[in-house]
matplotlib code that plots the C-alpha trace (Angstrom):
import matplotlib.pyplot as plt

x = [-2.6, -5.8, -8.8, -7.2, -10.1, -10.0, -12.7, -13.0, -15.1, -15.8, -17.1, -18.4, -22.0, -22.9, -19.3, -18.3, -19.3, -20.4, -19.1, -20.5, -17.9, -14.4, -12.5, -15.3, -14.6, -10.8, -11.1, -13.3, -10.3, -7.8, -9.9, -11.0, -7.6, -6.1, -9.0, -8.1, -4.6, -5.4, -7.4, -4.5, -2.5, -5.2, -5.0, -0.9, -1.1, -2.9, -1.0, 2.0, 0.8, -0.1, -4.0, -6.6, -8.9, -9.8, -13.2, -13.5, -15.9, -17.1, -19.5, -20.2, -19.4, -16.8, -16.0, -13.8, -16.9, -15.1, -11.8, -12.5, -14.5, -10.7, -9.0, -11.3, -11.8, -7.7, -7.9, -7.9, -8.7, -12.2, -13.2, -16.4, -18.0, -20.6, -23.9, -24.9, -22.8, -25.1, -22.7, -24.0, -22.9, -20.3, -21.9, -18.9, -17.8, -17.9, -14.4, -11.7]
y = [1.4, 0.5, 0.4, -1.4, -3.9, -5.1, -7.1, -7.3, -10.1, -10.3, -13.7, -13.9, -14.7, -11.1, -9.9, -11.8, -9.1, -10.7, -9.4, -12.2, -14.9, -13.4, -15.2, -14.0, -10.5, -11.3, -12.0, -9.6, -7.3, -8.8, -9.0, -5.3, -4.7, -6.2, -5.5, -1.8, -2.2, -4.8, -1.2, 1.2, -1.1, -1.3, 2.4, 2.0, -0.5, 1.4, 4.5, 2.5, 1.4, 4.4, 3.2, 5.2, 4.6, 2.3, 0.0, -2.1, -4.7, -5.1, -7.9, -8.3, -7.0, -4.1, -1.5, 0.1, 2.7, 5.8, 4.8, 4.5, 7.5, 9.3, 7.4, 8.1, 12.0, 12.2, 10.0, 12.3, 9.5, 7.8, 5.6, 3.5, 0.9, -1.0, -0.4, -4.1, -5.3, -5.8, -3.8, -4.5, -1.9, -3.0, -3.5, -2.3, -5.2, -3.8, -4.1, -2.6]
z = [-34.6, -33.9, -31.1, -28.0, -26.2, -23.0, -21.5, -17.7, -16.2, -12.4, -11.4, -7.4, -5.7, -4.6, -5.4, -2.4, -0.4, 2.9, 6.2, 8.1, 6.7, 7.2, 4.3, 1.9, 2.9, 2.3, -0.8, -1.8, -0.6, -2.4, -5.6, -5.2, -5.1, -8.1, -10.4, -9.7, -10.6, -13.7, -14.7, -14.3, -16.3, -19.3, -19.5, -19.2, -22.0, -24.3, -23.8, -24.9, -27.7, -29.2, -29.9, -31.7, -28.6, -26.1, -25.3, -22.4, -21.6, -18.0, -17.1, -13.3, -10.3, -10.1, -7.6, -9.8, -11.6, -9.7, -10.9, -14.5, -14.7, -14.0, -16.3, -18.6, -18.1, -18.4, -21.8, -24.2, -27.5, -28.4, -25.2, -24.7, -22.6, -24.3, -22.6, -23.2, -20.7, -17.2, -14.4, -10.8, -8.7, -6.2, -2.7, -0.4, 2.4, 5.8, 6.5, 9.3]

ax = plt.figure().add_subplot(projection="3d")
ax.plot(x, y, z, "-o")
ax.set_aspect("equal")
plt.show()
């Protein structure tokens, strides 16, 4: 089998991350949210198939950094993230 890819690309005006308009906060939540699980499933997906390793693409805004740092650490084949792809920081949404 060969190296699994799987490019991630977060579109949003400053990740959506503004606490002032209520449905831009939402959806900053429910995006959070799923981009975290579309993560654990990339890692699922390329346990299953038995790859020789594992690159991902992320362009944009992601609050997932923390997350994929312990996927990574508990991957135990070849793993990268290429450092030409611009990551901004997520900006956390002050949310209840």
């Amino acid at each position: 089998m060969g190296l699994s890819l799987r490019p991630f690309i977060s579109l949003g005006s400053q990740n959506n991350n503004q606490p002032d308009a209520p449905r831009a906060v939402e959806e900053f939540v429910a995006r959070d949210k799923a981009n975290k699980a579309w993560l654990e499933n990339a890692f699922a997906k390329v346990l299953n198939l038995d790859s020789l390793g594992m690159a991902i693409l992320i362009l944009g805004f992601t609050c997932f950094l923390e997350q994929l740092h312990e996927f990574r650490m508990a991957f135990t084949k070849p793993f990268m993230v290429p450092i030409e792809a611009p990551i901004y920081p997520c900006r956390r949404a002050t949310y209840a």
